[in-house]
ROSE-572667 format. One record per atom (N, C-alpha, C): residue number from 0; residue in one letter; atom name; x, y, z. Coordinates in steps of 0.2 Angstrom, whole numbers. Example, Ala and Ser with C-alpha at 12.3 -4.5 7.8 and 13.67 -1.06 7.14 Angstrom:
<rs>
(0 'a' 'N' (66 -28 39))
(0 'a' 'CA' (62 -22 39))
(0 'a' 'C' (66 -16 39))
(1 's' 'N' (64 -11 35))
(1 's' 'CA' (68 -5 36))
(1 's' 'C' (64 0 39))
</rs>
This chain:
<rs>
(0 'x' 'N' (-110 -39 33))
(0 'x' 'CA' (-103 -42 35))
(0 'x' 'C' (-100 -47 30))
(1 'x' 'N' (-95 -46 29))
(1 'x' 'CA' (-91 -52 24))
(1 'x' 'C' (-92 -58 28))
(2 'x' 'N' (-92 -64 22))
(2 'x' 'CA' (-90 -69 26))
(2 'x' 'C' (-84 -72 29))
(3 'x' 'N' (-79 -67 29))
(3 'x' 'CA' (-71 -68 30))
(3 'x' 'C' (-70 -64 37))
(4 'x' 'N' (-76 -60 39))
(4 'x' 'CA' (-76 -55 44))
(4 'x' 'C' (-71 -60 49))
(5 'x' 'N' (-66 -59 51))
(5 'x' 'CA' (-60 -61 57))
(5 'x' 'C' (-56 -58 57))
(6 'x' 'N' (-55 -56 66))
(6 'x' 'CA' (-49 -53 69))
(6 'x' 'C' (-49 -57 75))
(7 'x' 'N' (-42 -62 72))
(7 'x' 'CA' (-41 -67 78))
(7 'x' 'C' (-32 -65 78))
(8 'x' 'N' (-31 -69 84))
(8 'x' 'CA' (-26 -71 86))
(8 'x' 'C' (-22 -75 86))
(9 'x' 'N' (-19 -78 83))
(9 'x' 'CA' (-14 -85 81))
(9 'x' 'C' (-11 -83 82))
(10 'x' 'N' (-5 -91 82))
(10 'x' 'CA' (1 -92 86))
(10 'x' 'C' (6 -89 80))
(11 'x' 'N' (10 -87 80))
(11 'x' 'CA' (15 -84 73))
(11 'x' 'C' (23 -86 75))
(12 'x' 'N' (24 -94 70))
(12 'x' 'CA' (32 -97 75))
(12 'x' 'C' (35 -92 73))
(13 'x' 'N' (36 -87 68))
(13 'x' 'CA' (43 -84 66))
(13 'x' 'C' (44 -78 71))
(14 'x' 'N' (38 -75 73))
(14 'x' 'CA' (36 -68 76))
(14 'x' 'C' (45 -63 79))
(15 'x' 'N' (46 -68 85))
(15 'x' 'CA' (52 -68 87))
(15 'x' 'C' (57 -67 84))
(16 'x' 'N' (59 -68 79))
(16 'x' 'CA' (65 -70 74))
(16 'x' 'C' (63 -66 67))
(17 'x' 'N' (59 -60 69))
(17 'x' 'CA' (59 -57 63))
(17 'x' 'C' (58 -48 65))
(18 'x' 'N' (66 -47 68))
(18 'x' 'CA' (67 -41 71))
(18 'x' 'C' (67 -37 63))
(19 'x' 'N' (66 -30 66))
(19 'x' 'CA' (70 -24 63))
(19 'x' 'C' (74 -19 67))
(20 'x' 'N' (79 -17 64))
(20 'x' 'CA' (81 -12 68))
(20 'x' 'C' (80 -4 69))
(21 'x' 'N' (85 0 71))
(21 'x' 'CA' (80 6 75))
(21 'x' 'C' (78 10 66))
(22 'x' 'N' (83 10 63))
(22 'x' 'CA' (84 17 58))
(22 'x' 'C' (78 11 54))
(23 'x' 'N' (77 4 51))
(23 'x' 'CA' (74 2 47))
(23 'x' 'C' (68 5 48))
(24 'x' 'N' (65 3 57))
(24 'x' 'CA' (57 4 58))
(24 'x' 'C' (56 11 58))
(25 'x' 'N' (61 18 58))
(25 'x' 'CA' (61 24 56))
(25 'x' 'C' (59 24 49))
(26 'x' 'N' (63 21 47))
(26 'x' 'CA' (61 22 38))
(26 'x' 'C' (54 19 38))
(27 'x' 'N' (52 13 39))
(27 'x' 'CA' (46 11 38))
(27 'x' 'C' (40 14 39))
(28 'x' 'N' (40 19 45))
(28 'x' 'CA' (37 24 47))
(28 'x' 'C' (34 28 46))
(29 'x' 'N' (40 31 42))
(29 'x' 'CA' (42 38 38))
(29 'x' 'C' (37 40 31))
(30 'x' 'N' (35 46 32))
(30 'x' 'CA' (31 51 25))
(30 'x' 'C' (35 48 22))
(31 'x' 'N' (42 49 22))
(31 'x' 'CA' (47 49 16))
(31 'x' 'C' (44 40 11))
(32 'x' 'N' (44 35 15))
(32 'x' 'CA' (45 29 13))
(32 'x' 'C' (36 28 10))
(33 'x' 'N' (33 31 14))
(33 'x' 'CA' (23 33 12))
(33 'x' 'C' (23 36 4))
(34 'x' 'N' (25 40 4))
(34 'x' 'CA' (25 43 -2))
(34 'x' 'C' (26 40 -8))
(35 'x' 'N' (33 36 -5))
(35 'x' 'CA' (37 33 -12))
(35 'x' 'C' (35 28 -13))
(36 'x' 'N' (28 22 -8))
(36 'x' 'CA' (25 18 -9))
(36 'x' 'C' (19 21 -16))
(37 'x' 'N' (17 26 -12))
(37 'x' 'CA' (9 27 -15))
(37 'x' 'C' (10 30 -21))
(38 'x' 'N' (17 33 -25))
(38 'x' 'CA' (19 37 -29))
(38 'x' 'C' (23 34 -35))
(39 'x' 'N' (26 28 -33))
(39 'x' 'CA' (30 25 -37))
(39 'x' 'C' (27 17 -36))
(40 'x' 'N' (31 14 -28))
(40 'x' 'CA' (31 6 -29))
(40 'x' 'C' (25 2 -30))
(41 'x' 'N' (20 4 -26))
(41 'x' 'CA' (13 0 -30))
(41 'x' 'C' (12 3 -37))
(42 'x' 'N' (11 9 -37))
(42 'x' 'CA' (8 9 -43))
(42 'x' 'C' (12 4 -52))
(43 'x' 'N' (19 5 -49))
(43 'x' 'CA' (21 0 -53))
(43 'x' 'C' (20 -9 -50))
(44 'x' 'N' (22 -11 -45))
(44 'x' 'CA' (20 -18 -40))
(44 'x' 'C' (12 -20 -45))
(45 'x' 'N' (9 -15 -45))
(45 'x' 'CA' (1 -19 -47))
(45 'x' 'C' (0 -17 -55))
(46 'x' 'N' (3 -15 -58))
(46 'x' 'CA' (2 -13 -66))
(46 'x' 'C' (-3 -18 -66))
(47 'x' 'N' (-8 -17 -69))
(47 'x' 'CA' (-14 -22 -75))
(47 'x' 'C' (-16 -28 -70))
(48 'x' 'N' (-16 -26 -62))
(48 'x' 'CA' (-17 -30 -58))
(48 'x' 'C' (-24 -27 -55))
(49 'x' 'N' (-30 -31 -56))
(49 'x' 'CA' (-36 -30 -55))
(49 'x' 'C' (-38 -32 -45))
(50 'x' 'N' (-39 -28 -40))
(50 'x' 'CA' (-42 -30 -37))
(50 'x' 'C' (-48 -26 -35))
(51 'x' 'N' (-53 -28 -36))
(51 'x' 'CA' (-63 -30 -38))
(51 'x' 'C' (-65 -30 -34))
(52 'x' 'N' (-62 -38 -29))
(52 'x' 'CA' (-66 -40 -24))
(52 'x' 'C' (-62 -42 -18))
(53 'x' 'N' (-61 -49 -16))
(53 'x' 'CA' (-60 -51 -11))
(53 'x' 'C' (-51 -52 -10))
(54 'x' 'N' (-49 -43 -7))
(54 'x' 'CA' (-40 -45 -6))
(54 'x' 'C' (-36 -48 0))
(55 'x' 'N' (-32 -50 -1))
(55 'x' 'CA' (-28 -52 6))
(55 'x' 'C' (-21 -50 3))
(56 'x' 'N' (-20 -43 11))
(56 'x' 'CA' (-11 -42 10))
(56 'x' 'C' (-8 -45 16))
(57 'x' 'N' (-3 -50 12))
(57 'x' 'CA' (1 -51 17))
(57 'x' 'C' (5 -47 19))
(58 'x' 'N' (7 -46 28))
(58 'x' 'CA' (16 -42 31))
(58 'x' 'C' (13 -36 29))
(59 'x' 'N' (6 -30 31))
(59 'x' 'CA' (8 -26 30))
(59 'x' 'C' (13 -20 35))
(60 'x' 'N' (14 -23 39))
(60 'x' 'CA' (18 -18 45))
(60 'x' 'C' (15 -14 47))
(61 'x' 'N' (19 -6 45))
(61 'x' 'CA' (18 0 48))
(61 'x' 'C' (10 0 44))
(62 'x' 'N' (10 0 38))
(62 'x' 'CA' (3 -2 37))
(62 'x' 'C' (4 6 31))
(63 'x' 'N' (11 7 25))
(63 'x' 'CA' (12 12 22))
(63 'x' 'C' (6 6 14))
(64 'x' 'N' (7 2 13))
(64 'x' 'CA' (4 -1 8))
(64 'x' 'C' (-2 -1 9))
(65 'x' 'N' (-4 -3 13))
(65 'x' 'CA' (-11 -4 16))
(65 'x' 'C' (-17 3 14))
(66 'x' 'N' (-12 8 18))
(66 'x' 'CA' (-15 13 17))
(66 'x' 'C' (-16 16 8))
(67 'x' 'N' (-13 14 4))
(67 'x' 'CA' (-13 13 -5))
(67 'x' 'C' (-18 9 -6))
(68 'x' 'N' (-20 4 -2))
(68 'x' 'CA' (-24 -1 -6))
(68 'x' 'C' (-29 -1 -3))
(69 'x' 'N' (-31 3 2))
(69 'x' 'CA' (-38 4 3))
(69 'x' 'C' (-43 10 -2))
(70 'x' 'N' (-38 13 -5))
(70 'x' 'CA' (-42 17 -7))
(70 'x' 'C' (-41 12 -16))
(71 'x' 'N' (-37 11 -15))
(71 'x' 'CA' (-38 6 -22))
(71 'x' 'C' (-41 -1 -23))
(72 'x' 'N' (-44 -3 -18))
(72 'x' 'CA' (-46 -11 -17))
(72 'x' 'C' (-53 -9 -20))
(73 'x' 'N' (-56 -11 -25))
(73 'x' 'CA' (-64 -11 -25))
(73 'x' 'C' (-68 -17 -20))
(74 'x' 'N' (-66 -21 -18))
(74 'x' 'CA' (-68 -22 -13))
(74 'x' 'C' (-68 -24 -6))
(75 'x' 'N' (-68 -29 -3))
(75 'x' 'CA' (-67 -29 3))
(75 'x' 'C' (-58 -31 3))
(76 'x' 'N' (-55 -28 9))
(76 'x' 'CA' (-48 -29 10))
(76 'x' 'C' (-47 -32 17))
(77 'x' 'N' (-42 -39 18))
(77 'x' 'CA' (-41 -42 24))
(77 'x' 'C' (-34 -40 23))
(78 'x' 'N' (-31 -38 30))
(78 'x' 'CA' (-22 -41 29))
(78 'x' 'C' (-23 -48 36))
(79 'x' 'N' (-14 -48 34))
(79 'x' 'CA' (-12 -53 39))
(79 'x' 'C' (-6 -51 41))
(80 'x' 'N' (-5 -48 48))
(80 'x' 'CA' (1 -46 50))
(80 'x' 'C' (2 -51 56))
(81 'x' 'N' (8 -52 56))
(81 'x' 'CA' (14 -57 60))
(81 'x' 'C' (14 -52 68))
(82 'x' 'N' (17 -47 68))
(82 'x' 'CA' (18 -43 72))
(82 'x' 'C' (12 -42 77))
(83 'x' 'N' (9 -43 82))
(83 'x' 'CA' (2 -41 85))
(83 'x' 'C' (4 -34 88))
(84 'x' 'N' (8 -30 90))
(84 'x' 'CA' (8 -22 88))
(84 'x' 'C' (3 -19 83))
(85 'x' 'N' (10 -21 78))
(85 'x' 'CA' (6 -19 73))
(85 'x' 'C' (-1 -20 69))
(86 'x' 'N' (-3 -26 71))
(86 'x' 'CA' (-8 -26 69))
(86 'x' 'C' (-14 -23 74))
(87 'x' 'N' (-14 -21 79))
(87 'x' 'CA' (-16 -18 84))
(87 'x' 'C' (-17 -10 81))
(88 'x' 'N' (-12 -7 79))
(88 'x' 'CA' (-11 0 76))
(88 'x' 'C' (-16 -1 71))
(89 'x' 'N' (-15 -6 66))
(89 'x' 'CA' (-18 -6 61))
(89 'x' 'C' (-28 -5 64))
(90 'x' 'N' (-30 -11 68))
(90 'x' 'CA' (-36 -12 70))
(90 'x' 'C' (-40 -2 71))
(91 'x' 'N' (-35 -1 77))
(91 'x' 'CA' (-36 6 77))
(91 'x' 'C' (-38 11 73))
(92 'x' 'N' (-32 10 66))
(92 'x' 'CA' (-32 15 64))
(92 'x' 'C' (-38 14 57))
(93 'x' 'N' (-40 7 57))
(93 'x' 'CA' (-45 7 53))
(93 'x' 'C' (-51 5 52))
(94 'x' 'N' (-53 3 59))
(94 'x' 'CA' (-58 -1 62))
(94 'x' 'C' (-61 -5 59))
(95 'x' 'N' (-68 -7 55))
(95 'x' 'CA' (-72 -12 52))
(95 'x' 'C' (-71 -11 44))
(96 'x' 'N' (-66 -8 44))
(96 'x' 'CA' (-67 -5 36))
(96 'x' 'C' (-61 -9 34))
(97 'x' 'N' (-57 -14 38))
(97 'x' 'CA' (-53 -18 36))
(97 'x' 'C' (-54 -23 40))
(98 'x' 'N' (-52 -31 39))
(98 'x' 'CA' (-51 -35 42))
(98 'x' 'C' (-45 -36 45))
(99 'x' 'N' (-44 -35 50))
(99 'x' 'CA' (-35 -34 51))
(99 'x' 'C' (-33 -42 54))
(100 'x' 'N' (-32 -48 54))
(100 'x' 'CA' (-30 -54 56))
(100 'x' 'C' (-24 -54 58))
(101 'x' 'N' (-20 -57 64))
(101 'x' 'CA' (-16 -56 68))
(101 'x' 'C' (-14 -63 67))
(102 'x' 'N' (-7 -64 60))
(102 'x' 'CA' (-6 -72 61))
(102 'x' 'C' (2 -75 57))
(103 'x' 'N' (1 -79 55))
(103 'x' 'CA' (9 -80 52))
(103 'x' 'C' (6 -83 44))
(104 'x' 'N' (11 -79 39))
(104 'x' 'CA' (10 -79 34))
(104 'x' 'C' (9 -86 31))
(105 'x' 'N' (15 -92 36))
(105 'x' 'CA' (17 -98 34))
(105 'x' 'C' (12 -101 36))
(106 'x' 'N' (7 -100 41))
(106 'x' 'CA' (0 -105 43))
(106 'x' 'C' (-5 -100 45))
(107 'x' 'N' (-8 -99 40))
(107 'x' 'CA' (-12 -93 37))
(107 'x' 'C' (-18 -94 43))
(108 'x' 'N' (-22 -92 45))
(108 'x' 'CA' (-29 -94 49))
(108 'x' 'C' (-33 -92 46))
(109 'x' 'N' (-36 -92 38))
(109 'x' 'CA' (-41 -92 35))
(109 'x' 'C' (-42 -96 31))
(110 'x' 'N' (-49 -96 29))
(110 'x' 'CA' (-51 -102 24))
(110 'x' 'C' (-49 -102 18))
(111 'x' 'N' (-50 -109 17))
(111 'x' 'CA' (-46 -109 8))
(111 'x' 'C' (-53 -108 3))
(112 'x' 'N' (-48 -104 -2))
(112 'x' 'CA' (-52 -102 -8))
(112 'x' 'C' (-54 -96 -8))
(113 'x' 'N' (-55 -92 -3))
(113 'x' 'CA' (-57 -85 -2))
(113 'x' 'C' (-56 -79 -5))
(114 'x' 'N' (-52 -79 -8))
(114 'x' 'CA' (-48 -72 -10))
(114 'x' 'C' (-49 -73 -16))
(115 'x' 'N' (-49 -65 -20))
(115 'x' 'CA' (-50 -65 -27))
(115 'x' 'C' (-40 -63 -28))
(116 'x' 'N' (-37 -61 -22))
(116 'x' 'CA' (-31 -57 -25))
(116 'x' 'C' (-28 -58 -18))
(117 'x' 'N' (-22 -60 -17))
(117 'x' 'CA' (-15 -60 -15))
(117 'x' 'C' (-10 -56 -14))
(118 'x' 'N' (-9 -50 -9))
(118 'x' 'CA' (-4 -48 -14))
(118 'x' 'C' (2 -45 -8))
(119 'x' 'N' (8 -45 -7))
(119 'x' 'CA' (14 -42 -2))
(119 'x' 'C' (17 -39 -5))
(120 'x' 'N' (21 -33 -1))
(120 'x' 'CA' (24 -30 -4))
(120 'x' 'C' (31 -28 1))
(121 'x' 'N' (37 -28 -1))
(121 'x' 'CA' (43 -28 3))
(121 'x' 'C' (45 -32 9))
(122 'x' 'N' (41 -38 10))
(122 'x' 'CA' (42 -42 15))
(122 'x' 'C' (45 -48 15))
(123 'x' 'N' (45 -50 11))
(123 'x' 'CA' (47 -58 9))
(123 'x' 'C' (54 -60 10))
(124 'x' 'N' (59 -54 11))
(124 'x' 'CA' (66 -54 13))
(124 'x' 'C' (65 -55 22))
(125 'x' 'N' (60 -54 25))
(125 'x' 'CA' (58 -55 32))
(125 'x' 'C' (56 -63 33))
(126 'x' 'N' (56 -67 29))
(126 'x' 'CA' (53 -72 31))
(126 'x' 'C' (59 -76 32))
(127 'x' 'N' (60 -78 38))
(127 'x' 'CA' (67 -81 41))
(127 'x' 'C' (71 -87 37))
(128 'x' 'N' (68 -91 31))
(128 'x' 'CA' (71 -95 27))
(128 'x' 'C' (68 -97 22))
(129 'x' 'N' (72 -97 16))
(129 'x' 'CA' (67 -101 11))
(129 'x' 'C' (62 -105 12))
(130 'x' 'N' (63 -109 15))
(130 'x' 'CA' (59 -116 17))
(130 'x' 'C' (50 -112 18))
(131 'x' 'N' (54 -107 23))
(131 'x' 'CA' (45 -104 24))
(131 'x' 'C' (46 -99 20))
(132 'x' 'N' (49 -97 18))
(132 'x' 'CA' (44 -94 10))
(132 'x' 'C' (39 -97 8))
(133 'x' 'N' (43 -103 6))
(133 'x' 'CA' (41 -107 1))
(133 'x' 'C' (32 -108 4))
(134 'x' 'N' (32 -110 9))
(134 'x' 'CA' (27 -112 15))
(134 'x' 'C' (21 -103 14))
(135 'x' 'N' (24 -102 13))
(135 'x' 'CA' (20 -94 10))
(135 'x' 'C' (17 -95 5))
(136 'x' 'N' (22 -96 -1))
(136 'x' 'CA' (17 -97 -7))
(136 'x' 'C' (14 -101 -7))
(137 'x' 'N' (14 -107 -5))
(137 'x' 'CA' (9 -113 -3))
(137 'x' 'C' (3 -111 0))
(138 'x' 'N' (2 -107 6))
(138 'x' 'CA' (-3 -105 9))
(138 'x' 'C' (-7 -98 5))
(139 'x' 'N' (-1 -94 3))
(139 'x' 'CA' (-5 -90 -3))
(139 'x' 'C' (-12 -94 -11))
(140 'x' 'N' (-8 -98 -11))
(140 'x' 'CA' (-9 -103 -17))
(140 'x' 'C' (-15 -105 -13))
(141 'x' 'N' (-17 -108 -6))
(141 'x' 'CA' (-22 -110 -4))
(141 'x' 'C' (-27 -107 -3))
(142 'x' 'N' (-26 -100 1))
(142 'x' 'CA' (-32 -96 2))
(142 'x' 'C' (-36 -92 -6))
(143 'x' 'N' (-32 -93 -11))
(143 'x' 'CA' (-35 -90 -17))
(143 'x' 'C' (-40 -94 -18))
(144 'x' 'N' (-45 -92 -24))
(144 'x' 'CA' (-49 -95 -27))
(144 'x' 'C' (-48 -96 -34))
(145 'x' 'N' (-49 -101 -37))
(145 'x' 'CA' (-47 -103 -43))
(145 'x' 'C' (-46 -97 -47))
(146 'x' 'N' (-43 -93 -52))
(146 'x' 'CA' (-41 -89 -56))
(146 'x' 'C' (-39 -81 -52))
(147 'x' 'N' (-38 -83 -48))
(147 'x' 'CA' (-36 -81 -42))
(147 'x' 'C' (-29 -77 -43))
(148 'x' 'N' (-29 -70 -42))
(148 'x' 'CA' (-19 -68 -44))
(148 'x' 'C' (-13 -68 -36))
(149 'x' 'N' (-10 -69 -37))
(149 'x' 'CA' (-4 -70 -31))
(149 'x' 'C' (2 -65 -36))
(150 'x' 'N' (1 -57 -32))
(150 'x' 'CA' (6 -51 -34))
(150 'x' 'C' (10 -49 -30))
(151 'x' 'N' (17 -45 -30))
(151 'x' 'CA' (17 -40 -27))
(151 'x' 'C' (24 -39 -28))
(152 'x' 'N' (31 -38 -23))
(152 'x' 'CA' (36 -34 -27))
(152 'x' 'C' (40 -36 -18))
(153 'x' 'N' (48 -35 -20))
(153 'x' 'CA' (51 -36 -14))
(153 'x' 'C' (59 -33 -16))
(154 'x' 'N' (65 -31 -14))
(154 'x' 'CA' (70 -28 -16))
(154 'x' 'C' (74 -34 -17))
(155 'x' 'N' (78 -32 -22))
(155 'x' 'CA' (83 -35 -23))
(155 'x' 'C' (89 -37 -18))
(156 'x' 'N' (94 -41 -20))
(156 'x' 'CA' (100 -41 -15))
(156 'x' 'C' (103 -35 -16))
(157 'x' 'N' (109 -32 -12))
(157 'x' 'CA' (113 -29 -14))
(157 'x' 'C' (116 -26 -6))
(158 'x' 'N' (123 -23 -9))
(158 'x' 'CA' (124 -22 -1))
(158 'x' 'C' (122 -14 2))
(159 'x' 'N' (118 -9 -2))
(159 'x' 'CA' (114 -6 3))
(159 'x' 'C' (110 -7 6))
(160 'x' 'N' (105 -14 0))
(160 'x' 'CA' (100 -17 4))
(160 'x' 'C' (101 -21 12))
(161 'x' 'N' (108 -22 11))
(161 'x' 'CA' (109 -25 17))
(161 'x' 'C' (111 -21 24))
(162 'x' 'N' (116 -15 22))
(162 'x' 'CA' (114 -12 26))
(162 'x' 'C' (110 -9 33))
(163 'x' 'N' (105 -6 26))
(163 'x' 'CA' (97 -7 29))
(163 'x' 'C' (96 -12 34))
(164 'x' 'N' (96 -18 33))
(164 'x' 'CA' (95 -23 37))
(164 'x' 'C' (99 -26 42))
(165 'x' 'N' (106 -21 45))
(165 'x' 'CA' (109 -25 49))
(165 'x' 'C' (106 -27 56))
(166 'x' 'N' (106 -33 57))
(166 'x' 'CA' (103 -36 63))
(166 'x' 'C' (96 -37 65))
(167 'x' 'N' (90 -36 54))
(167 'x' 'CA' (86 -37 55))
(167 'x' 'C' (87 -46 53))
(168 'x' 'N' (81 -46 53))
(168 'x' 'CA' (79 -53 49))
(168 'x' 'C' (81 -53 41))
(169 'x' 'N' (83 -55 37))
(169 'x' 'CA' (88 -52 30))
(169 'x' 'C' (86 -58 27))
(170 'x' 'N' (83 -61 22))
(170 'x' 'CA' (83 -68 18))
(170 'x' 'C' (81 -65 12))
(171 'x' 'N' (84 -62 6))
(171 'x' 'CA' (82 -60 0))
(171 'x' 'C' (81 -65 -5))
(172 'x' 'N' (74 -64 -9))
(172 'x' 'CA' (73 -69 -11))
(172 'x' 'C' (77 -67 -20))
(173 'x' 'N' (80 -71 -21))
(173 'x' 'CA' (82 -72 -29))
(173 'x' 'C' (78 -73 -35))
(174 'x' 'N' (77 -66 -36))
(174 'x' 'CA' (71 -67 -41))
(174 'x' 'C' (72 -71 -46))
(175 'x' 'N' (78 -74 -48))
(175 'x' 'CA' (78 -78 -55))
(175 'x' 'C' (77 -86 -52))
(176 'x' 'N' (72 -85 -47))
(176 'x' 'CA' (72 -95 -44))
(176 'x' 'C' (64 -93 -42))
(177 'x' 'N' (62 -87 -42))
(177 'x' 'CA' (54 -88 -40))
(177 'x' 'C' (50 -91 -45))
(178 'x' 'N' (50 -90 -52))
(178 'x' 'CA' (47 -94 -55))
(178 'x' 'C' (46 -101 -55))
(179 'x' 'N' (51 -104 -54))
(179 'x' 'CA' (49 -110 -53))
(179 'x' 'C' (48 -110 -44))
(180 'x' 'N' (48 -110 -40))
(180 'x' 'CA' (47 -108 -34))
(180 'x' 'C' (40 -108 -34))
(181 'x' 'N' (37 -103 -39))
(181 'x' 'CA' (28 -103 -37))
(181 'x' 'C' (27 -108 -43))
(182 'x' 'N' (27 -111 -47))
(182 'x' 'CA' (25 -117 -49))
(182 'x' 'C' (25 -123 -44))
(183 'x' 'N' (31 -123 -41))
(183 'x' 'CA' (28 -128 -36))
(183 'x' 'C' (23 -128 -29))
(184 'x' 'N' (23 -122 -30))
(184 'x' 'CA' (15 -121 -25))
(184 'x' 'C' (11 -122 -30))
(185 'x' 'N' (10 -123 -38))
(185 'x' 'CA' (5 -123 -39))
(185 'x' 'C' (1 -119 -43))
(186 'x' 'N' (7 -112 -44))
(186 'x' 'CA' (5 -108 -47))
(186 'x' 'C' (5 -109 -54))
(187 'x' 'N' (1 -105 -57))
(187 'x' 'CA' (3 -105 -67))
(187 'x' 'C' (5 -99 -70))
(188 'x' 'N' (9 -96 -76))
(188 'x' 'CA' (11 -92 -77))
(188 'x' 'C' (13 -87 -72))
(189 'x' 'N' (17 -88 -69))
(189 'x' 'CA' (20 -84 -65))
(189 'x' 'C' (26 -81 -69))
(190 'x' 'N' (27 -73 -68))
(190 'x' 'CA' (30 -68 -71))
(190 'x' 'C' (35 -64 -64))
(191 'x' 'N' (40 -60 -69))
(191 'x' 'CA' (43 -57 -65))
(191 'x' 'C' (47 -50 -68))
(192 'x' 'N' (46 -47 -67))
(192 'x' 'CA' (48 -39 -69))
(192 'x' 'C' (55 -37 -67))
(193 'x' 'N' (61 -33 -69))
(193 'x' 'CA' (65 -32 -63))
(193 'x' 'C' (67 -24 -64))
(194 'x' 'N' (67 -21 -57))
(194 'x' 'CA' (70 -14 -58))
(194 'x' 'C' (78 -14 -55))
(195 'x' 'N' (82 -10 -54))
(195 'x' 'CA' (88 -11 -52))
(195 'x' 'C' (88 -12 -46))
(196 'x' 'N' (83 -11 -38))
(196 'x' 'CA' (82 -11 -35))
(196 'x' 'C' (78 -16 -30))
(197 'x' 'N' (73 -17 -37))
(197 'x' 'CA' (66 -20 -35))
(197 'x' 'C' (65 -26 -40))
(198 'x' 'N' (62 -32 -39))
(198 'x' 'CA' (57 -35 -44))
(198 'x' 'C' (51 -35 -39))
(199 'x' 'N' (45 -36 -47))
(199 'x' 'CA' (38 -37 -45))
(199 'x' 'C' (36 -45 -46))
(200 'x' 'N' (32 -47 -46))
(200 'x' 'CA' (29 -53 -47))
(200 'x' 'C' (22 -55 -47))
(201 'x' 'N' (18 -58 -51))
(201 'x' 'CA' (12 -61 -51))
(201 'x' 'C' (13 -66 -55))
(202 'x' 'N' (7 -72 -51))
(202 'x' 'CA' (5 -77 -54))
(202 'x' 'C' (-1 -79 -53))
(203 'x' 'N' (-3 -85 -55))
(203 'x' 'CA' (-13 -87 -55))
(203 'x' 'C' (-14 -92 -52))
(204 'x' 'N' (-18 -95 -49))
(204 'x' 'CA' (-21 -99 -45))
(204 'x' 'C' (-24 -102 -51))
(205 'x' 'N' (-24 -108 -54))
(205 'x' 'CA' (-28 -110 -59))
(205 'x' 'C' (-33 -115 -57))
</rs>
């Protein structure tokens, strides 16, 4: 059994305040969006990005990412979903072969130092304000282990992106301020890639 073995319950302030609407949790769902994960967006999200051993995904939702990194993670994989639905779905659909943790990104309920790798993928536009972004990369920055990587990838602005999002939780993060942004969590060489729709991101726990 890992030493990280938990599935608990915690309080999640934002849980409430971070709706989707009908066509979004459709799309989320959807083969269509499953595919284009496992066929395009991680494989580019994690280019030359090693995860060996101890991972943590934050926000995996429907659980379309999740299911890419289970077969890619060489070892053990924890998420942390916000949603207790979902992460319920998730327990089900994976039983002990994942650590599913039902919590809030912003006050993480696992120990510091644990993880060899960090990684989220299209969520961070869901986190109600920068302020608790910010409070993410902080607790991401925490539960790593020294040389430790903090990756992953989230959509750009734009008005179909927001579309998508009418009447969800919407806070796009401006990838030209994240760099400095994870330095002050503490991060070092953090990086940032941009496609027309997307950027990716990783940095190191030093």
């Amino acid at each position: 059994m890992s030493p990280c073995r938990v599935v608990v319950t915690a309080a999640a302030p934002y849980a409430r305040r971070m709706t989707m609407n009908r066509y979004h949790q459709w799309l989320c769902n959807s083969r269509m969006w499953a595919r284009a994960v496992a066929t395009d967006l991680l494989p580019w999200a994690l280019e030359d990005v090693q995860l060996d051993a101890e991972t943590l995904e934050i926000g995996p939702g429907y659980g379309a990412t999740t299911r890419v990194l289970a077969h890619r993670t060489g070892g053990r994989l924890s998420v942390l979903e916000v949603d207790g639905g979902s992460a319920e779905r998730l327990r089900a659909e994976y039983g002990d072969r994942i650590d599913v943790v039902h919590g809030d990104g912003c006050a993480m309920p696992l120990p510091d130092g644990h993880f060899d790798a960090v990684v989220c993928f299209t969520m961070l536009h869901h986190v109600p304000s920068p302020r608790q972004q910010d409070q993410l990369f902080a607790e991401a920055f925490r539960v790593l282990r020294p040389g430790g990587v903090f990756a992953g990838c989230d959509g750009r602005a734009s008005w179909g992106f927001r579309l998508i999002h009418l009447w969800d939780t919407y806070v796009p993060v401006p990838p030209e301020t994240l760099p400095d942004r994870l330095r002050a969590a503490g991060f070092h060489t953090p990086g940032i890639s941009l496609r027309p729709d997307y950027f990716r991101f990783r940095a190191v726990r030093p």
